[in-house]
C-alpha positions as CSV (number, residue, x, y, z in Angstrom):
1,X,22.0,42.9,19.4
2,X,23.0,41.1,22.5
3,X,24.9,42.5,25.5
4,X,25.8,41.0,28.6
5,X,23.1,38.4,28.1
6,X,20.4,40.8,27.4
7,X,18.4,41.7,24.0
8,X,18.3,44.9,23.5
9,X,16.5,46.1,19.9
10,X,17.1,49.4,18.9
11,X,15.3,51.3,15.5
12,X,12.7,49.1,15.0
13,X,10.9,49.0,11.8
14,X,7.6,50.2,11.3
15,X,5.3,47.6,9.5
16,X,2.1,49.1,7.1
17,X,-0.3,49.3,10.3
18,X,1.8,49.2,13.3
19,X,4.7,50.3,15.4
20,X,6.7,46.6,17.0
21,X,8.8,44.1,15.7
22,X,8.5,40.2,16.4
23,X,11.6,38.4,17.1
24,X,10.4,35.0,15.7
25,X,12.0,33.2,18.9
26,X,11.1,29.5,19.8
27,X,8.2,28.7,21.1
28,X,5.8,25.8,21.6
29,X,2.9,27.2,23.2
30,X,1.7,30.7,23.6
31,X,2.8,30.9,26.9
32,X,6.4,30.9,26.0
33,X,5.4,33.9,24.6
34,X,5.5,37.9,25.8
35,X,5.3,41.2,24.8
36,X,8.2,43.5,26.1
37,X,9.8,47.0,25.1
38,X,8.9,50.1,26.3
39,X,6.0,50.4,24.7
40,X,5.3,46.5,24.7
41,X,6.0,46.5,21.3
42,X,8.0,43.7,20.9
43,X,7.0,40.0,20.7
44,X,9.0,37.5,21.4
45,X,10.4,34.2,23.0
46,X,10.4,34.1,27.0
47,X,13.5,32.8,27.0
48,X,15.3,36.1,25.2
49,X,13.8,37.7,28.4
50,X,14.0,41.0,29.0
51,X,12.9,42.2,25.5
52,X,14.1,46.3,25.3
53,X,13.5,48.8,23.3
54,X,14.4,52.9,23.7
55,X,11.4,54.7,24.9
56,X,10.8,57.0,21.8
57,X,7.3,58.8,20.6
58,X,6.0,57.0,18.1
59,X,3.2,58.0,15.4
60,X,1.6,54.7,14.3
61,X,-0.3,52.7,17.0
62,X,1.6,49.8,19.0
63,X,0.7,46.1,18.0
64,X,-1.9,45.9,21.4
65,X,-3.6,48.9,20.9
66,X,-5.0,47.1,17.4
67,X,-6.0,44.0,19.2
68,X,-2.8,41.8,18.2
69,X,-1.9,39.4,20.6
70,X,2.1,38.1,21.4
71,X,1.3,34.2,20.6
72,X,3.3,31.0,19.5
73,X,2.6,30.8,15.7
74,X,4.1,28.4,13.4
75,X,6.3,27.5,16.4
76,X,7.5,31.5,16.3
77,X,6.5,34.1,18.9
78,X,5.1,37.1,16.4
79,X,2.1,39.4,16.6
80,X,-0.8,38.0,15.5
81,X,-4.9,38.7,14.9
């Protein structure tokens, strides 16, 4: 959802091993990639900068804490291992 310019994702789905999303922005190189959300959960394209998310407890473990990294995949930002 966009508003005023910024990305805000709300209710993100849960994958089988982890709590984050990956917004599959453009990217060329990993460093046009970041993690953002309030639990860094969310990877995507530095230029849909600032990536938000509500700061809700979660059960599942977020995307970092199993070693994924925010990279430029396939020319998509997305959590990868």
């Amino acid at each position: 959802m966009l508003i005023g310019g910024v990305i805000l994702i709300v209710n993100l789905s849960n994958s089988e091993d982890y709590y984050g999303s990956s917004t599959y922005g453009e990217c060329q190189i990993n460093d046009d990639c970041e993690s953002g959300g309030c639990g860094s959960e969310i990877c995507g394209s530095k230029a849909e900068s600032p990536l938000l998310s509500t700061c809700e407890g979660y059960d599942e473990p977020t995307p970092k804490m199993l070693n994924y990294q925010c990279a430029c995949v396939n020319q998509k930002c997305q959590w990868y291992k």
